[in-house]
N, C-alpha and C positions, 0 to 999 in steps of 0.2 A: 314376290309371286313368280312362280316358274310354270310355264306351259312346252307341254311338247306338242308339236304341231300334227295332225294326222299325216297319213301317207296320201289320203288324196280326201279331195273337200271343192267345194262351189263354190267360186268366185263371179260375184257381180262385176264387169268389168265398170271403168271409169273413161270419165272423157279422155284422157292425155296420159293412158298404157296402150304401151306396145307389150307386143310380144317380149322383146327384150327388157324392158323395165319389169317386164312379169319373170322373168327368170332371176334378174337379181333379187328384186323383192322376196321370193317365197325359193329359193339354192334349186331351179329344175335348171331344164333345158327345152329349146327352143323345138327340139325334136322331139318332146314328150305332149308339149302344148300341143302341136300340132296333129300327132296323132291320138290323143286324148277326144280331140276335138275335131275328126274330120276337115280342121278350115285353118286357112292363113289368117285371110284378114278379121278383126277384132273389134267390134262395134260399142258404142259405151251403152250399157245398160242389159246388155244380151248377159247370161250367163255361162259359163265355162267351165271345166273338170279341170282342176290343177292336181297334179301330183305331187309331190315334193319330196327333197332327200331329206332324212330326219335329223333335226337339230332342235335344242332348249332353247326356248325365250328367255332371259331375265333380263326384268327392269331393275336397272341399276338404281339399291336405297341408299340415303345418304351416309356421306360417309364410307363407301364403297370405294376402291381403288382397281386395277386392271388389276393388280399383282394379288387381292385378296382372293379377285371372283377366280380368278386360275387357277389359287391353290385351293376353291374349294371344289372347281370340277375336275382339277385333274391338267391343267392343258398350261400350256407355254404361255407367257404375253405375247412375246410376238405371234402366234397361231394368233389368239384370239387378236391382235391388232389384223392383221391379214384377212381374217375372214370377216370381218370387219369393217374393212377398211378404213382406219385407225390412222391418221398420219401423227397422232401425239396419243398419250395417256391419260391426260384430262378426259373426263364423263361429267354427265349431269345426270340427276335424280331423274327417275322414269327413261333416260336412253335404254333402247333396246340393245342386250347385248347377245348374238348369238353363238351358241357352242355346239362345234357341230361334233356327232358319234364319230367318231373312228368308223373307216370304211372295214367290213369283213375282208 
């Protein structure tokens, strides 16, 4: 299953996100949240406008390796290890793996 993520969507926050955990999680910036949202600080339960730069989800099925999902979007293993943050090639079934667009 592959998802592409919208450009911008409602986020419930949680107890134990920052603002920085929200930038890794969904590829923005700490500068978008903020003006998205009029506000710094980040309460769990309140909701928030994230924006995000566009990349594909795929959950990794079995039997999948780094080297096939690469060749079948187009991208390098090391990219995909890097955007990632990948210290090996080992996956597991269901890991999210993200592919991001080439910038314009």
């Amino acid at each position: 299953m592959e998802i592409v993520l919208a450009k911008e969507f409602l986020y419930r926050v949680k107890e134990n996100d920052t603002i920085q955990s929200l930038c890794s999680k969904f590829n923005t910036s700490k500068a978008k949240i903020i003006r998205n949202n009029n506000k710094i600080d980040l309460y769990a339960g309140e909701w928030i406008k994230i924006k995000v730069n566009e990349y594909l989800s795929h959950f990794v099925k079995p039997m999948e390796t780094l080297s096939k999902i690469a060749k079948q979007y187009n991208v390098s293993i090391e990219k995909l290890k890097t955007d990632n943050e990948l210290n090996e090639e080992r996956l597991y079934i269901g890991q999210l793996i993200k592919i991001y667009k080439a910038k314009d």
